[in-house]
C-alpha positions in Angstrom: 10.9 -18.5 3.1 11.0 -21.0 6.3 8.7 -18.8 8.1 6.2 -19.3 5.5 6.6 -22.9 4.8 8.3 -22.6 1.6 11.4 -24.2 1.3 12.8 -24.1 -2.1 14.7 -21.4 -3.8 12.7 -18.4 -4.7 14.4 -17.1 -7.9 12.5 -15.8 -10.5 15.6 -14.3 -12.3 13.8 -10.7 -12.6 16.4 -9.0 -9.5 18.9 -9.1 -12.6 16.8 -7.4 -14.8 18.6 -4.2 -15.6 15.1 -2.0 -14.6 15.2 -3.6 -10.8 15.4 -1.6 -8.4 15.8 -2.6 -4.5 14.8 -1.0 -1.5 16.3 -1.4 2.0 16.9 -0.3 5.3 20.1 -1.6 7.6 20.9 -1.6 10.6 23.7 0.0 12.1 25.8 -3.2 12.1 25.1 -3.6 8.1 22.2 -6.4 8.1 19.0 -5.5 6.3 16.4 -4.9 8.4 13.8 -4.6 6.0 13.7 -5.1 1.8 11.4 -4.7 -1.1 11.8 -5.2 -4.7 10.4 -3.2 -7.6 9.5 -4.7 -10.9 9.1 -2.5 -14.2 5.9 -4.3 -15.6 5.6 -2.2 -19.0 5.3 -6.3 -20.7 1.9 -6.4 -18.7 1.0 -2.6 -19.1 2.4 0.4 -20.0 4.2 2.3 -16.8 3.2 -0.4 -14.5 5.4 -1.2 -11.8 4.9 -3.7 -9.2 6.4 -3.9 -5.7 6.9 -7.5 -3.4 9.6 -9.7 -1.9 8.1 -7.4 0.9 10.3 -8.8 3.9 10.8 -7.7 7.7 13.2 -9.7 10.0 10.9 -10.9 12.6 13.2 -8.5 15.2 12.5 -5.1 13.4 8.9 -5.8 12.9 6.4 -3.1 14.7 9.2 -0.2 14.4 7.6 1.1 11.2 10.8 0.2 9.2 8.9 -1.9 6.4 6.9 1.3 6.2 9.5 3.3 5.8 10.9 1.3 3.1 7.5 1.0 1.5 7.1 4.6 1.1 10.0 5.3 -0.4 9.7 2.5 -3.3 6.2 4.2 -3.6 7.9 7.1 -4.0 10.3 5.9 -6.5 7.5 4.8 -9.1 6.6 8.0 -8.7 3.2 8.5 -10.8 3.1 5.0 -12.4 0.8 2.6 -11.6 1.4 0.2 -8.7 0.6 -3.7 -8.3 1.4 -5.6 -5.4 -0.2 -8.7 -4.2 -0.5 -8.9 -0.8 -0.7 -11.4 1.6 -4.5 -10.7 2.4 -4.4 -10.9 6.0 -2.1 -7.2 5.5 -4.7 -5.5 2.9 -5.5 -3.0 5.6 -1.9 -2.4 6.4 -1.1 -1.8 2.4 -4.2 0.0 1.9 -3.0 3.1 4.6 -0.4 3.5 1.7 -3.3 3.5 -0.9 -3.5 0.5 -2.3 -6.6 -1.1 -3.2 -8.3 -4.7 -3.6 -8.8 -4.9 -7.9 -9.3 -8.7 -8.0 -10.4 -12.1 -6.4 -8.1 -13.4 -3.1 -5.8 -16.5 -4.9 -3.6 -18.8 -3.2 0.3 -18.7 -4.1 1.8 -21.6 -2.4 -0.9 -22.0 0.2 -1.0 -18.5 1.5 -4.2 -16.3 0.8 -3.4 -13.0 -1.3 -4.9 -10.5 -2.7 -4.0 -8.6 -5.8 -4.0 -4.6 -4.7 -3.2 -1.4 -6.5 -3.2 2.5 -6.8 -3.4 4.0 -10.1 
């Protein structure tokens, strides 16, 4: 949240809903090296899940640990369709998972993004 300038509390209240599911990798010494967060979106559409708080400590970036984690939320929606909306400076990193642009770039508190999908 400080690295991008946002300094407030980022609580939407949805990690307590009872169909959240989180996603991480650790480190050997127990700290999270890399998160993400998936959201059951059935209110918006039926089956659709969404996938963000896509985070990387700035020390495990490059290793392929948030595509690790990635995949395997991916992998946990199985055949629903995904959401996610990007930072749009990484739409070519999320579309070598299969995502794809379905909608105009918008700014969420000053950063560019891009609303992606597969499905």
């Amino acid at each position: 949240m400080l690295e991008q300038d946002c300094v407030y509390l980022d609580l939407d209240g949805r990690d307590l809903e009872q169909t959240t599911i989180q996603v991480w990798a650790e480190t050997n010494q127990g700290e999270i090296a890399s998160s993400v967060r998936i959201l059951n979106e059935d209110a918006l559409e039926p089956g659709l899940r969404s996938i963000g708080r896509v985070v990387t400590a700035p020390q495990h970036r490059g290793l392929g640990i948030a595509a690790a984690v990635l995949n395997t939320a991916i992998e946990i929606c199985e055949d629903h369709p995904i959401q996610i909306h990007a930072q749009s400076y990484l739409t070519e990193w999320y579309a070598r998972f299969g995502f794809r642009a379905n909608g105009e770039e918008f700014l969420e508190d000053g950063i560019p993004h891009t609303p992606m999908r597969i499905g």
